[in-house]
C-alpha positions in Angstrom: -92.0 8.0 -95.5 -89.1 9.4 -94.8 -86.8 9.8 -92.5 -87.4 5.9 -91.8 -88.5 5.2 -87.8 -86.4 2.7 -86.2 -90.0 0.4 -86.1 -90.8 0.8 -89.6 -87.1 -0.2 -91.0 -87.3 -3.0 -88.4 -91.2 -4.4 -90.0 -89.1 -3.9 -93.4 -86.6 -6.1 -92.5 -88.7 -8.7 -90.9 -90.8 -8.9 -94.2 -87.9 -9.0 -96.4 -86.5 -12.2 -94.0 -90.4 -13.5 -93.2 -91.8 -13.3 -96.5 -89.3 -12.9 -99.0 -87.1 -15.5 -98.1 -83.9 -12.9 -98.1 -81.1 -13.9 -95.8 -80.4 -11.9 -92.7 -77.4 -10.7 -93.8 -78.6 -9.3 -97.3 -81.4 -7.7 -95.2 -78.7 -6.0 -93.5 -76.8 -4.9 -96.7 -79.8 -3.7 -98.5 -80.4 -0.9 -95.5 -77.3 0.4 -97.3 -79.3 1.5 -100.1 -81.7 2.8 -97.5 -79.0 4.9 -95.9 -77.9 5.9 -99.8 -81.7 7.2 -100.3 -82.0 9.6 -97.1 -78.4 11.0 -98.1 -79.4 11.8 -101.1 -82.7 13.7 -100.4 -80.8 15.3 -97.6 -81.8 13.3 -94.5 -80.0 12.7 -91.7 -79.4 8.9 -91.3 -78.9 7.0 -88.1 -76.6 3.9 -88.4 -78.6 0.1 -87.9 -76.0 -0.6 -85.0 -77.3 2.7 -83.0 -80.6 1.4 -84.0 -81.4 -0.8 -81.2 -84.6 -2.1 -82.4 -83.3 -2.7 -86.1 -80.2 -4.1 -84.5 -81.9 -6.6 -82.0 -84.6 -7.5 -85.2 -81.7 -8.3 -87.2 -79.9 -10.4 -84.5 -83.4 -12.4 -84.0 -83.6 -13.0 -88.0 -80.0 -14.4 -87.7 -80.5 -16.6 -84.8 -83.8 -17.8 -86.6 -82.3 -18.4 -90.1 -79.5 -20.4 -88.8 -81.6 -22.7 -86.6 -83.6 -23.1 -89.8 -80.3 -24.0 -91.8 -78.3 -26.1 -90.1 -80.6 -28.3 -88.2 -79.0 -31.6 -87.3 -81.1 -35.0 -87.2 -82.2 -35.8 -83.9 -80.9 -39.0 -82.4 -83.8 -41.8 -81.7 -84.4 -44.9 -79.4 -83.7 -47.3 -83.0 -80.2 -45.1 -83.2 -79.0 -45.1 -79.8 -80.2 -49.1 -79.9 -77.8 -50.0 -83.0 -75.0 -47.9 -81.3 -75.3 -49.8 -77.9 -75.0 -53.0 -79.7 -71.6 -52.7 -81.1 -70.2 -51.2 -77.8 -67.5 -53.3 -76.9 -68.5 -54.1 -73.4 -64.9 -54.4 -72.3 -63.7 -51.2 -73.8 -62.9 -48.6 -71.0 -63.1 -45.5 -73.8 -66.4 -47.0 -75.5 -68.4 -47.4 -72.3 -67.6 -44.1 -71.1 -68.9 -42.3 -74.3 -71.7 -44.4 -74.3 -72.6 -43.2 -70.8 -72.2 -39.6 -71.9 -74.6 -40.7 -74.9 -77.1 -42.1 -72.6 -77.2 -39.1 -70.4 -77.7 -36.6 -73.3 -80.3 -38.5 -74.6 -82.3 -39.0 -71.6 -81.8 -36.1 -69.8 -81.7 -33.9 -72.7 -78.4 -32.8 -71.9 -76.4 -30.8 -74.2 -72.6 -31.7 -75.5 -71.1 -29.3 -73.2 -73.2 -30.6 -70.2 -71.0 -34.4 -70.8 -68.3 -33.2 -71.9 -65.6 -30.0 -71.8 -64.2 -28.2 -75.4 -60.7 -29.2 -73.8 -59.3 -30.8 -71.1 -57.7 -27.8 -69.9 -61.3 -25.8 -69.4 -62.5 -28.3 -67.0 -63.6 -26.6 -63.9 -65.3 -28.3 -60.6 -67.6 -25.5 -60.3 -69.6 -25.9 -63.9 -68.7 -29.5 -65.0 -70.1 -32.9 -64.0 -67.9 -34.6 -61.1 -69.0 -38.3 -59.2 -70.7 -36.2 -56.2 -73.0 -34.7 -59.3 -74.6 -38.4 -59.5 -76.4 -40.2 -56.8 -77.8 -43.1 -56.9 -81.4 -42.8 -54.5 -82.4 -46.2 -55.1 -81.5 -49.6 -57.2 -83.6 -48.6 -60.1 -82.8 -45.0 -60.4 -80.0 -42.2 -60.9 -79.9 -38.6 -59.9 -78.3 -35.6 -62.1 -77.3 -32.3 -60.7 -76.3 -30.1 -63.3 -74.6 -26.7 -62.0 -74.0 -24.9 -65.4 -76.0 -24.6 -68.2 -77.4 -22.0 -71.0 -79.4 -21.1 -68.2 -77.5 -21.3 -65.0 -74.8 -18.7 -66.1 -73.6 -18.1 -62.3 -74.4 -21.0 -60.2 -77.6 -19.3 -59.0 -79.8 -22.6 -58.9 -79.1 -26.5 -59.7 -81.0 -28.2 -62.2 -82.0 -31.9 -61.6 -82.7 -34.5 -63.6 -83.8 -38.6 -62.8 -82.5 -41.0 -64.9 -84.6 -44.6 -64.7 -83.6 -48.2 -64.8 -84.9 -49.7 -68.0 -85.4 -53.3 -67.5 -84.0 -56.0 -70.4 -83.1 -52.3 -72.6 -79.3 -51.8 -73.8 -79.8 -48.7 -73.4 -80.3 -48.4 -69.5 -78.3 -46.6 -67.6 -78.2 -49.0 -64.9 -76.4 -51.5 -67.5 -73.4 -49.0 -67.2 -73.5 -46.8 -64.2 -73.3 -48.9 -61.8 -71.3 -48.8 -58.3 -67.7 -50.5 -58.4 -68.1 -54.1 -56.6 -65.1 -54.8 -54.6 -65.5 -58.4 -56.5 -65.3 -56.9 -60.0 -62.2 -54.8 -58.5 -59.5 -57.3 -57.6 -61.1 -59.6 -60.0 -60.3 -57.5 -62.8 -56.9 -56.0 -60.5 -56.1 -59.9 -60.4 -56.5 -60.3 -64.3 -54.2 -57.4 -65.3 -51.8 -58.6 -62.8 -52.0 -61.9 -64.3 -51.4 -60.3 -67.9 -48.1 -58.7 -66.7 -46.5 -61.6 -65.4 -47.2 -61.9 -61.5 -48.9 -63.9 -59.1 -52.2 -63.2 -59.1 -53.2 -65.1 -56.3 -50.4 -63.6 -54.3 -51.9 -60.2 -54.3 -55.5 -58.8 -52.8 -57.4 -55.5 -52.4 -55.2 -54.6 -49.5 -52.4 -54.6 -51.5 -52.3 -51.2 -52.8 -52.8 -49.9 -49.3 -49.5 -52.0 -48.1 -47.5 -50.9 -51.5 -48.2 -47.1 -51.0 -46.8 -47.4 -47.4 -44.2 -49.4 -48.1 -43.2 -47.5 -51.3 -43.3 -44.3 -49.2 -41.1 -45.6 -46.8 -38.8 -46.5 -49.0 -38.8 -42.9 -49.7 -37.7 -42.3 -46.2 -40.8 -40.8 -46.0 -41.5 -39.8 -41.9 -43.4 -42.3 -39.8 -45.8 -39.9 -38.5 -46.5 -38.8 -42.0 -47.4 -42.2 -43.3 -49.5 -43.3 -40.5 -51.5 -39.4 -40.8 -51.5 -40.2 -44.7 -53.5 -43.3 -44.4 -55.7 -42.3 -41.7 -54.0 -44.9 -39.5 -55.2 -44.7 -35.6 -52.5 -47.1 -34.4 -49.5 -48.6 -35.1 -50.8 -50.6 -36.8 -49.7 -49.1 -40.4 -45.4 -50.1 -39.6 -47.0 -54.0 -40.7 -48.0 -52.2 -43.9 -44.0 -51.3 -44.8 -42.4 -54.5 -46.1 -38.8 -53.3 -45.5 -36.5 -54.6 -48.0 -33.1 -55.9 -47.5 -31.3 -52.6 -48.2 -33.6 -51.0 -46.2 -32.8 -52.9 -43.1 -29.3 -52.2 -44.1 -30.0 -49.1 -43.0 -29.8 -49.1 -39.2 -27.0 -51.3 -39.0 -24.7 -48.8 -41.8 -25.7 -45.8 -39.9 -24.6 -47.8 -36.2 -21.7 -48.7 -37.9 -20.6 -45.3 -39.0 -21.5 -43.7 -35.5 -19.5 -46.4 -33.9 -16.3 -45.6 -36.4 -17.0 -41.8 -35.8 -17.3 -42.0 -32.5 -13.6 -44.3 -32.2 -12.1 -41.5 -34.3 -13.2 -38.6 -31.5 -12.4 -40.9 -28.4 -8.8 -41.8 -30.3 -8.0 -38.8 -31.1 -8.9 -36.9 -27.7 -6.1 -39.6 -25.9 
């Protein structure tokens, strides 16, 4: 019947999608010769975008016939297995991916809830950061997501437990663990080593005493070093290993004032 009702040109073109196998998009163009039919025999005809209930069904067939169509193959437990065993445990890059696998996988996570499209479009407010994981017990890992499909404006958090999975590669205790101070100089020690120095001649406290002294090499302020490091004595003027120009310093700067101050007495005689 004609002129067509928005609800019967929408039950049209949910049976030309449903059970004619016609794509969403030819739906759409064959309301054209719809439009062409009510112009002919004189009837007024409403465009499908000012249709709202046309326009929604035909937004719904498109959503539907693309999940249909590009379905990707869902990772399992045998996949994620074979990729954990050629991880090169040493490899800084590898491990953190990995990680990122492990967390989609078991937390159902989406890519953009691991990762950013860019580095540039990182934000604190939606992306993960360290505080985002806690660690409640030995055998378990907490995730706070803050932005999702569904968290649009940082109304709610969303959380998720990860569990230890004894003897699996794939547990996420194998790789998020907490940084030993051990494993820190240790492997501090081993780069050192690699570059030429001393290992044993440096510790943990070393970077603590090279950022002071490297600041006061600077001529970086006193007060401004101690407040820097959180210092609540004097304690932090051991941490500056003054160099020999350095100390050269003081006695320069005596020496000029002495010559300046000859050259003002001599010349006031």
């Amino acid at each position: 019947m004609l002129p067509a009702e928005d609800e019967v040109l929408a039950d049209w073109v949910v049976y030309m999608v449903k059970e004619r196998a016609v794509k969403p998009d030819t739906a759409k163009k064959y309301t054209s010769g719809v439009r062409a039919l009510h112009v002919q025999l004189g009837f007024t005809w409403v465009p499908v975008r000012q249709r709202w209930a046309v326009h929604a069904v035909l937004q719904g067939c498109g959503r539907r016939w693309d999940t249909l169509s590009k379905q990707v193959m869902p990772l399992g437990f045998v996949e994620l297995l074979l990729i954990a065993e050629v991880v090169n445990p040493h490899g800084f890059n590898e491990n953190v991916v990995f990680v990122a696998m492990d967390m989609a996988f078991l937390c159902f996570f989406k890519k953009g809830n691991v990762s950013v499209e860019k580095a540039e479009a990182w934000n604190l407010r939606g992306h993960l950061v360290r505080p985002d994981v806690t660690f409640p017990d030995i055998t378990s890992a907490d995730i706070r997501v803050k932005h999702s499909k569904t968290i649009q404006a940082g109304e709610r958090y969303h959380h998720v437990r990860m569990l230890h999975i004894p003897g699996s590669p794939i547990c996420p205790g194998r790789k998020l663990k907490p940084l030993t101070q051990s494993f820190f100089v240790g492997t501090f020690r081993k780069l050192a080593e690699w570059v030429g120095l001393d290992p044993t001649a440096y510790s943990g406290h070393s970077f603590r005493r090279g950022g002071a002294t490297a600041a006061s090499g600077l001529a970086v302020a006193d007060h401004l070093i101690q407040a820097h490091g959180d210092s609540a004595s004097d304690c932090y003027k051991l941490y500056c290993d003054l160099g020999r120009e350095q100390r050269l310093l003081l006695p320069s700067a005596m020496a000029d004032g002495a010559a300046a101050a000859t050259a003002a007495h001599l010349a006031s005689r």
